[in-house]
N, C-alpha and C positions, 0 to 999 in steps of 0.2 A: 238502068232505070228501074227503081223499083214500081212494084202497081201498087194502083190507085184502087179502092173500093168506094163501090158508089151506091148509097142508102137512097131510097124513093119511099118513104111512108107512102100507102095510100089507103083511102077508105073508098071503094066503088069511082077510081078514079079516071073519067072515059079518053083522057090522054097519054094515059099511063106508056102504051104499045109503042105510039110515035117517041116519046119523050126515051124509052129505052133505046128505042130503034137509032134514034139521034146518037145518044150516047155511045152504040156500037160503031157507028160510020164514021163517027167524028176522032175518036181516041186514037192518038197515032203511039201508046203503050199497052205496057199491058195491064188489063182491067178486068176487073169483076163490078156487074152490075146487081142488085140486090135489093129488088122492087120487095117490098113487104104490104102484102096483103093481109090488112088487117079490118077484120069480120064483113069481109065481103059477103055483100046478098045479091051478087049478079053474078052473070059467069065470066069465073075466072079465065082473065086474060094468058096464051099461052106462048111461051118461047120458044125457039129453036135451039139454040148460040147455045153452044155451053158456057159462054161466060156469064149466061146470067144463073144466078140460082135465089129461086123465089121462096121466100119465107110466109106461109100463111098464118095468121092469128086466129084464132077461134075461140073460145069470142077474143072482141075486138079490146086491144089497149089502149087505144088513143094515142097521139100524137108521138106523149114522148114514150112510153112502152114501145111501139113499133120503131122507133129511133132506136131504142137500147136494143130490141131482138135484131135489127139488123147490122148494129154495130158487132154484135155479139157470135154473127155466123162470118163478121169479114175476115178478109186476111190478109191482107193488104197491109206496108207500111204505112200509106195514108188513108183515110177514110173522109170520103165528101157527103154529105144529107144535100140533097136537090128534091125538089116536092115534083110530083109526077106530070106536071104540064110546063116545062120546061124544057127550052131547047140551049145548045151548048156550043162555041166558037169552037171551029177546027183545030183540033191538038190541045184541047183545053186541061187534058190530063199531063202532059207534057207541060205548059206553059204554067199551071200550075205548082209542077214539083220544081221547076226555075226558078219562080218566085219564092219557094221554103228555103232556097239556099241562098 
């Protein structure tokens, strides 16, 4: 199964944690998560996992700047954009790469 790379733009996003934390619990491959902090003015949220790896902007690009820098750090044969207060069906990395075939 190839992995999946998973983009979270966010600007000061207060779901950001849960919404990765989901995505770790939930993926039954293998993943990279890849929350992009972009010109954040509160403090930054922190992770454990080594699968995630956070991309900060400074200053901020907006929308689709932080799309393209976090598309940019994936490595993943597939690459998913999810906004950061989003939660995720069990296996949804799995059931997604299903459906490309």
């Amino acid at each position: 199964m190839a992995r999946v790379s998973i983009v979270l733009p966010s600007r000061n996003e207060r779901f950001l944690p849960r919404t990765v934390q989901d995505l770790l619990d939930k993926a039954k491959g293998d993943i990279e998560v890849i929350p992009v902090l972009d010109g954040y003015d509160q403090p930054e949220p922190t992770f454990s996992d080594s699968r995630v790896k956070p991309v900060r902007l400074e200053p901020g690009r907006g929308m689709r700047g932080a799309i393209g820098a976090g598309i940019a750090e994936s490595t993943g044969e597939f690459v998913m954009k999810l906004d950061g207060h989003c939660m995720v069906d069990e296996g949804f990395d799995v059931k997604l790469q299903d459906d490309m075939e």
